[in-house]
BAMILUM-404143 format. One line per field, with one value per residue (C-alpha): residue number from 1; chain; x, y, z. Coordinates in Angstrom, 1 decimal, always signed. Example, Ala and Ser with C-alpha at 12.3 -4.5 7.8 and 13.67 -1.06 7.14 Angstrom:
num = [1_2]
cadena = [A_A]
c1 = [+12.3_+13.7]
c2 = [-4.5_-1.1]
c3 = [+7.8_+7.1]
***
This chain:
num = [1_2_3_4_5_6_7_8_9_10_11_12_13_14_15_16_17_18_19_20_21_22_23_24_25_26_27_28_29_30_31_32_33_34_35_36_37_38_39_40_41_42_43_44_45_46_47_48_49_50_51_52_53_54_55_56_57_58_59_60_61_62_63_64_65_66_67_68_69_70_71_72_73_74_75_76_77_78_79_80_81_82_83_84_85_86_87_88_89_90_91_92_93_94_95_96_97_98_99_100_101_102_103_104_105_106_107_108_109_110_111_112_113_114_115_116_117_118_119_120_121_122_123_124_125_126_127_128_129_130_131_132_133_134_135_136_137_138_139_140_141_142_143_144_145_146_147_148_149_150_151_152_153_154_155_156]
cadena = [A_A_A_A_A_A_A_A_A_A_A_A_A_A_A_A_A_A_A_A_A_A_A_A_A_A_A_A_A_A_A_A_A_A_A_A_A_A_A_A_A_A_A_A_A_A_A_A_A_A_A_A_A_A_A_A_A_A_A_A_A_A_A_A_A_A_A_A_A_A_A_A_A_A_A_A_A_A_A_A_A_A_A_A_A_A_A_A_A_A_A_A_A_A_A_A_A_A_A_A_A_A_A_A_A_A_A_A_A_A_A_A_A_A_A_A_A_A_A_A_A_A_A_A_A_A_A_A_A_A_A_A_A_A_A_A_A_A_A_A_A_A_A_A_A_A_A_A_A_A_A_A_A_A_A_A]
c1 = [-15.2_-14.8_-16.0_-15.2_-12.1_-11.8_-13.5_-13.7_-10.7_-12.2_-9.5_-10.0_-10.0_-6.6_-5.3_-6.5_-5.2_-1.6_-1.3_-1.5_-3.5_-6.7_-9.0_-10.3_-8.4_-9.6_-8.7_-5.2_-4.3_-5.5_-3.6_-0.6_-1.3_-2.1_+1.8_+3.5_+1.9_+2.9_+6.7_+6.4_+4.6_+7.0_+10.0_+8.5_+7.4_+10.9_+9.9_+6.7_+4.9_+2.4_+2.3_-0.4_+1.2_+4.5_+2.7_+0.9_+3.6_+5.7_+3.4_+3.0_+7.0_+7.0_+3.5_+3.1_-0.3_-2.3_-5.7_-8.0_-9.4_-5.9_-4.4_-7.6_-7.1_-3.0_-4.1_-7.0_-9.2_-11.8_-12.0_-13.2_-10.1_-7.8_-8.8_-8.4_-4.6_-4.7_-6.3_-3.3_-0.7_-1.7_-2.4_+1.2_+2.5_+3.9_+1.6_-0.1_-2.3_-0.4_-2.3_-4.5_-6.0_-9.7_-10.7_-12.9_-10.1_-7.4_-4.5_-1.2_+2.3_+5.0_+6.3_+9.9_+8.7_+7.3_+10.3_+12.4_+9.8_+10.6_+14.3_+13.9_+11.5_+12.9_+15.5_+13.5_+11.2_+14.2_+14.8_+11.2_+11.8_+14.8_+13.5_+10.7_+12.4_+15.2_+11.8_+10.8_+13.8_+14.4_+12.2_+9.4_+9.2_+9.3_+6.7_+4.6_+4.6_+4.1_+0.8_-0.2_+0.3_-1.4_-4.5_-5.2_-5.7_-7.0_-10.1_-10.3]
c2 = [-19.5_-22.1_-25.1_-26.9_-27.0_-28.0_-31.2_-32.1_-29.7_-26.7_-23.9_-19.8_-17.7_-16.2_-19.4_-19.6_-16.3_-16.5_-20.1_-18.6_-21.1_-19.1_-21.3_-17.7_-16.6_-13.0_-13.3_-14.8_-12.2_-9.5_-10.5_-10.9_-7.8_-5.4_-7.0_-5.8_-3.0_-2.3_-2.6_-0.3_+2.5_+2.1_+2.6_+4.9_+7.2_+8.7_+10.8_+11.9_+10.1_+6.8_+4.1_+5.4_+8.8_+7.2_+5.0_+8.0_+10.6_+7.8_+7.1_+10.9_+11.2_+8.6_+10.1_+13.6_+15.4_+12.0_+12.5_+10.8_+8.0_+7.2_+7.4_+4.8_+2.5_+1.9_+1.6_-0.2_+1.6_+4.1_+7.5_+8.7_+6.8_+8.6_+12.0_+11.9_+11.1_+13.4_+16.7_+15.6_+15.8_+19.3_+20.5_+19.1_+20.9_+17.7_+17.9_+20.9_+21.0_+20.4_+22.0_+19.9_+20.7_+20.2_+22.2_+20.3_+17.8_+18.1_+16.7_+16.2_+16.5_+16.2_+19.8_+20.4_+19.5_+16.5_+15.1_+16.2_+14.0_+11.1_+11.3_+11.0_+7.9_+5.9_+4.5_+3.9_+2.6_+0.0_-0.7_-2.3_-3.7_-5.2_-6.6_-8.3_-10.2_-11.3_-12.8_-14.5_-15.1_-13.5_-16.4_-16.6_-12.7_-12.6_-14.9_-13.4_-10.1_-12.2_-14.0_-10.8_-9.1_-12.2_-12.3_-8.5_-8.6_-11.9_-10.4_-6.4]
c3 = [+13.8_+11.0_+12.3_+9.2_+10.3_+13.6_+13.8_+17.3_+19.1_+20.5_+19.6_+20.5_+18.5_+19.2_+18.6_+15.6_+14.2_+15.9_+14.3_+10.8_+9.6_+9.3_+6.0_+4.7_+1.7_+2.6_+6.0_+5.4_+3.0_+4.6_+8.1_+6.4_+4.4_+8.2_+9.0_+6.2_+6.6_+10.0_+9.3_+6.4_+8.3_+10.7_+8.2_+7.0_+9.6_+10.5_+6.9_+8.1_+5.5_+5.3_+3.1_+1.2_+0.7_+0.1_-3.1_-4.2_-4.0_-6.2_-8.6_-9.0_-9.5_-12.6_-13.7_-13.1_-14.0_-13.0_-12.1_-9.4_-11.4_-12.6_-9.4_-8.0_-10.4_-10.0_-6.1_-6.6_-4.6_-4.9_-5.7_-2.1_-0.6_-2.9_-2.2_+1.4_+0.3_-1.9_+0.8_+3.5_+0.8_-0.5_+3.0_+3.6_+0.5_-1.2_-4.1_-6.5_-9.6_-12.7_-15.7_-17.7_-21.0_-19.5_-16.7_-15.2_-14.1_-11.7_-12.3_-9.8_-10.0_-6.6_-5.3_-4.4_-1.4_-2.4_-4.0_-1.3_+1.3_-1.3_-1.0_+2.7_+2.6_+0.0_+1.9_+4.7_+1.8_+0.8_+4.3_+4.6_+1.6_+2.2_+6.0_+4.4_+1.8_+4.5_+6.5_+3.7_+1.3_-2.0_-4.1_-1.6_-1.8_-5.5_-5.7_-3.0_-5.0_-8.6_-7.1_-5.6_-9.1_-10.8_-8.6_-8.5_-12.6_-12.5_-10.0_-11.6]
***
């Protein structure tokens, strides 16, 4: 897989992955990054809610009447990826339209339902939380979510 690397032992690939020690930036972040995710969906499914939803619903509670391109921008994804949040949360009732002085816009705000959901999960929210800074240690977690911070600007 990355030769490079592995002058003259012959390793598989599994090996490779479960060792951690994968070379690729992209690929080491982005296994870690499936793990995490894993324990937080997890957590969090007891509230009948994913991690996306979960991140959306909250950013709609602190920001209500945010529109798509708002919302894809704090996630740091795309427009497409964000509506098909947004479609399961309105089917779910979790989320309506908020008014919004142009009409050509919709904007969304957390129903009562919504903010009930978020009572539920952000516990089991903490929980995860909580699990993955025990794993790594309070400092090595801080930093982990500082580098994370400092590359994602660094890179937009």
């Amino acid at each position: 897989m990355y030769p490079h690397t592995d002058r003259g032992t012959k390793r598989s690939i599994a090996e490779i992955a479960v060792s951690g020690r994968v070379p690729c930036y992209c690929s080491a972040v982005r296994q870690a990054a499936r793990r995490i995710s894993r324990q937080y969906a997890q957590a969090l499914r007891p509230a009948r809610v994913t991690v996306a939803q979960f991140t959306v619903l909250t950013l709609l509670r602190h920001k209500p009447g945010s529109g798509m391109g708002e919302l894809a921008d704090a996630l740091g994804t795309d427009r497409t990826s964000v509506s098909r949040i947004i479609a399961v949360l309105r089917r779910d009732g979790l989320i309506g339209l908020e008014r919004s002085e142009d009409r050509r816009e919709r904007r969304w705000g957390p129903t009562v339902a919504g903010r009930s959901r978020l009572e539920v999960a952000f516990p089991l929210y903490k929980a995860a939380q909580h699990r993955i800074e025990s794993q790594l240690g309070s400092q090595a977690a801080r930093q982990l979510r500082e580098l994370s911070f400092a590359l994602t600007v660094s890179l937009a």
